[in-house]
Steps between C-alpha positions, in 0.01 A plus 500: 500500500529132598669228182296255375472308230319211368576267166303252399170424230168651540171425341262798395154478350268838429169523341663666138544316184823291536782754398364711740460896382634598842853336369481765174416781765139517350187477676319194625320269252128533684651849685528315829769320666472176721780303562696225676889462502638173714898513550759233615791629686762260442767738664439845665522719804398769663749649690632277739160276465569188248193400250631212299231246433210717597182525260311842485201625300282793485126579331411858391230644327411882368181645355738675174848474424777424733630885479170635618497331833230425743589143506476236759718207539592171790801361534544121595806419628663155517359331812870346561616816555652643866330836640845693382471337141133587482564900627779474224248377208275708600730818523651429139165423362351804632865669331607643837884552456485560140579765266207656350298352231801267460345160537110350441469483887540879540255580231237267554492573901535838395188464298279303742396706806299222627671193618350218666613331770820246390415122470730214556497184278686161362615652148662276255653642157536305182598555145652334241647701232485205236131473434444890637253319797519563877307586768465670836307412781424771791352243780134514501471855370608507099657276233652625173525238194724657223546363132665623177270751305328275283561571082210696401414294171662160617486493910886396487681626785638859388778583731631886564744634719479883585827721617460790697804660516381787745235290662378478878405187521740258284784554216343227298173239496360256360147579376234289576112422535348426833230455700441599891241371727437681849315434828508592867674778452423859534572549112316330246683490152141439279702563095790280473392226309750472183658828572834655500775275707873556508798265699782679572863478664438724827851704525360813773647696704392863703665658207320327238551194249836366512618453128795310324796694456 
């Protein structure tokens, strides 16, 4: 099994109430799934194939809950990327060279027999933890807008961090709202309008989430 591993922040926004019931190992708010996650790779590797500064995203879609499969997804992969860095997103991403089940990659690949043929695009990554806004912009194909979950008798931003202290995808996150908007691309994400968001420290590796000692 070749090393990798990738640290950085990632942006996801799904089509469930913000808190997400996937998070409390429930099913989906509207029993379907569609989805967008957007990472930054600030430092990473796989194997002997560096990734720092690299930008990746992937959309995915399934008619019922994640666990039931028969999902599609498209991965877009940052356009600055070298024909070795790309084969290595798209390896981890499809979790080759990871332990079962052990990180959101494996499962959701896992979970999506069909997958479309991988895009390449300027992606940009912003957040800024103070006000709970950011943003993520997947070249011509999708943009994500998240907020704070507004207060529901007073709209004031109502912030929430979630720990996961088994989780696949992230040890902890910031919950959010957000909004994606998607076009040219083989999957079109047609719910997430004021849905479930979450930013979170990415910390993977083939054997799973890396956590503090």
């Amino acid at each position: 099994m070749k090393d990798w591993a990738i640290h950085g922040q990632e942006i996801g926004n799904c089509n469930c109430n913000p808190g997400c019931p996937c998070q409390f190992s429930q099913l989906p708010t509207d029993g379907t799934c569609e989805a967008v996650l957007t990472y930054r790779i600030d430092k990473g590797h796989y194997g002997n194939v560096k990734l720092d500064g690299l930008y990746a995203a992937v959309l995915y879609k399934w008619p019922g809950p994640v666990h039931e499969g028969d999902g599609q997804m498209q991965m877009i992969i940052d356009q600055h990327a070298t024909p070795e860095q790309r084969a290595a997103l798209e390896a981890i991403m499809t979790g080759e060279d990871t332990d079962e089940f052990a990180t959101m990659f494996y499962v959701f690949s896992l979970m999506s027999p069909t997958k479309h043929e991988t895009l390449t695009a300027d992606i940009s990554l912003e957040y800024d933890p103070e006000t709970g806004t950011g943003m993520a912009r997947i070249g011509e194909f999708a943009e994500t807008k998240v907020h704070p979950i507004p207060n529901i008798v007073s709209g004031d931003p109502h912030f929430v961090t979630l720990a996961l202290p088994k989780g696949f995808e992230f040890a902890e996150a910031a919950m959010a709202a957000g909004s994606t908007q998607t076009r040219n691309a083989a999957i079109s994400l047609e719910k997430n309008s004021g849905t479930h968001a979450h930013v979170a420290a990415l910390h993977l590796t083939g054997q799973g989430v890396e956590r503090a000692a």
